[in-house]
N, C-alpha and C positions, 0 to 999 in steps of 0.2 A: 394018123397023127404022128408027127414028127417028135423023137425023145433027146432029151442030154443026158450024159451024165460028165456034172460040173466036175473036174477036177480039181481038187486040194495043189495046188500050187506048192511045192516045193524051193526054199527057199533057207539058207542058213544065217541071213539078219534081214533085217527091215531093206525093202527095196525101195531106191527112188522109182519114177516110173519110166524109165528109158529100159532099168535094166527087168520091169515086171512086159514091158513089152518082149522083152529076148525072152524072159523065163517062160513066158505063154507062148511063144512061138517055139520053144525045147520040147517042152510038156504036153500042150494041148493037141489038136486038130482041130481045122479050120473046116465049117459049115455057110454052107452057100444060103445066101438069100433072094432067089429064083422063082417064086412063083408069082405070077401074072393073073387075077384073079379076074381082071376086069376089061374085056375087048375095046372099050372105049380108050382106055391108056397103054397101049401094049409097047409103052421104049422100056426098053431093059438094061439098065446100070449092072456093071460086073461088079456084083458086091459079095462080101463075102466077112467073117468073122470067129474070132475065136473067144470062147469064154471061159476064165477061172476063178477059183476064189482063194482066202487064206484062212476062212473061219469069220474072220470080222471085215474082210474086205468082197469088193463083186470084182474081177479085173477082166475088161473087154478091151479088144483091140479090132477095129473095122478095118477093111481094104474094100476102096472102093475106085471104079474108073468106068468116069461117064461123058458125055460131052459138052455138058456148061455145069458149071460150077459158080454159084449166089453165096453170097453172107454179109446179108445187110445189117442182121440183127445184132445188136451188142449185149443186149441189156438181160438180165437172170431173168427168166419165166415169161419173155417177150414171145413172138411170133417165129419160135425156130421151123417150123412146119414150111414154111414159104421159101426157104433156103437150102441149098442142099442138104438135106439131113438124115442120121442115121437114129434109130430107136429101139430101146427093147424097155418093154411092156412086161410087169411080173405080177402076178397073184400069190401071196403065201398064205392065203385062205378059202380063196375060191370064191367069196366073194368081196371082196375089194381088190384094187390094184394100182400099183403105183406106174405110170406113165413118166417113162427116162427119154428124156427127147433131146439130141444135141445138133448142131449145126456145122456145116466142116470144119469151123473154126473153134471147135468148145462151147459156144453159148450154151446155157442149159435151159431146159425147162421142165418140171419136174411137178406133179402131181399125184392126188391120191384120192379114193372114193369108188363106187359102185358100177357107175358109168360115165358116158359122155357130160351128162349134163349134172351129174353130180361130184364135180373134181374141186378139191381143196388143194391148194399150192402151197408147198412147201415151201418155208420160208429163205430166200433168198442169202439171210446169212448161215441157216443147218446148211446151204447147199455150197456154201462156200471150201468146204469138205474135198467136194470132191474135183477132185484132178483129172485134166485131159491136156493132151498131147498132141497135137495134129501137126501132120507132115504142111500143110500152107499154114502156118502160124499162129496167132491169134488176134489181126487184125482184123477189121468188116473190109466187106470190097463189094464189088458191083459185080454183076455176073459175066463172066468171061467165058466165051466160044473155041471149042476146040476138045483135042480127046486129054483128059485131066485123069491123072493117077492120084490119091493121097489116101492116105492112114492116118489113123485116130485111135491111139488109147484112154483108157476112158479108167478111173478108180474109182470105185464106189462104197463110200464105206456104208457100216451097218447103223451110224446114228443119221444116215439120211434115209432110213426107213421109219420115219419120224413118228406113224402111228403105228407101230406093230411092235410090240417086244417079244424081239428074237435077240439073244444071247449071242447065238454062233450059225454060220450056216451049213458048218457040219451037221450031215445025218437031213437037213431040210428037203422035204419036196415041194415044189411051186409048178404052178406054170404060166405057163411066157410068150409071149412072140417077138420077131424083130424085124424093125425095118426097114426099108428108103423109102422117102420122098425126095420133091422138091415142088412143091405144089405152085410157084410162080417162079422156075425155070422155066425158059424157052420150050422145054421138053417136060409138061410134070409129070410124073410119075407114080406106082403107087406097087412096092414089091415087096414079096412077104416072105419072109421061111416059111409058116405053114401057113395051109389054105386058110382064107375067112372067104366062110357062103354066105353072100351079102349081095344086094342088085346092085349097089353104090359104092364106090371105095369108104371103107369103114374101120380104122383100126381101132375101136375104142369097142371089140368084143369079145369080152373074155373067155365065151362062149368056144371060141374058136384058135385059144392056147393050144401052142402043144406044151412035151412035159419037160422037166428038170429036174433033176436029182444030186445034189450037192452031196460026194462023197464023205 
């Protein structure tokens, strides 16, 4: 099982998020999202990511470069799974878990509950909170052919953990996974940081988190 330890993001005021992209890239280390879980889907996007926090905020930043790149979706808690998309998945209890799902372009889609089939979606305006940043912007577009670099910062504060009261996430342990799709790209894909033992591409199993530890 794969572990973090989140670090405390250092910082002497309030950051827009261009400059909590640099501050995560000073501070942190970056973790690859690399495993192949599933023979039927074996294309593999160079993805990769770094994660911090600040007590009240989650602050991720992807890199990713693959060879089609989708973002049809516009709309908060639409079908970002079908586009290129990056995701991290957290439990802060072990049993429930909120599903952070973004699309290259920001779209969000963000839910909460037990499992697959018991997800409550967080409401479209608590999600308006949170901030993202992507290197191709934030238009939709059709899916375009060829070898594609881009980055995505991502901020997450603590009132879009809409059913959980946590104060701060210092001292917090959780656990988590993260990931790529692109489930109607030319190429779909299905890559994990840590393993999920599943016949079926599956991320909806908390079973198969690894861990986080928020300094």
């Amino acid at each position: 099982m794969r572990k973090i330890v989140v670090k405390e993001v250092k910082t002497n005021k309030p950051a827009n998020i261009k400059e909590a992209g640099h501050l995560l890239e000073s501070q942190t280390i970056s973790h690859p999202i690399n495993i192949l879980n599933w023979k039927e889907f074996d294309y593999q996007p160079k993805t990769a990511f770094r994660i911090g926090h600040t007590g009240n905020e989650v602050w991720l930043k992807y890199y990713v470069s693959e060879k089609y790149i989708r973002a049809v979706e516009s709309k908060t808690n639409g079908d970002v799974y079908k586009d290129s998309c990056v995701e991290f998945f957290i439990s802060l209890d072990k049993e429930n878990y909120y599903n952070f799902e973004f699309n290259c372009i920001g779209t969000k889609h963000v839910a909460y509950g037990q499992g697959r089939h018991e997800r409550k979606l967080i409401s479209p305006k608590i999600l308006e909170a949170i901030k993202t940043d992507s290197s191709l912007g934030s238009l939709p577009f059709e899916e375009k052919i060829g070898q594609h670099n881009w980055e995505m910062i991502i901020i997450i504060p603590l009132s879009c953990f809409a059913y959980s009261k946590i104060k701060s996430l210092k001292g917090l342990k959780a656990t988590a996974n993260f990931y790529k799709c692109g489930d109607e790209t030319s190429e779909p894909h299905y890559v994990t940081w840590n393993p999920v033992g599943t016949e079926h591409p599956d991320y909806h199993r908390p079973e198969f988190f690894g861990e986080l530890y928020f300094e």
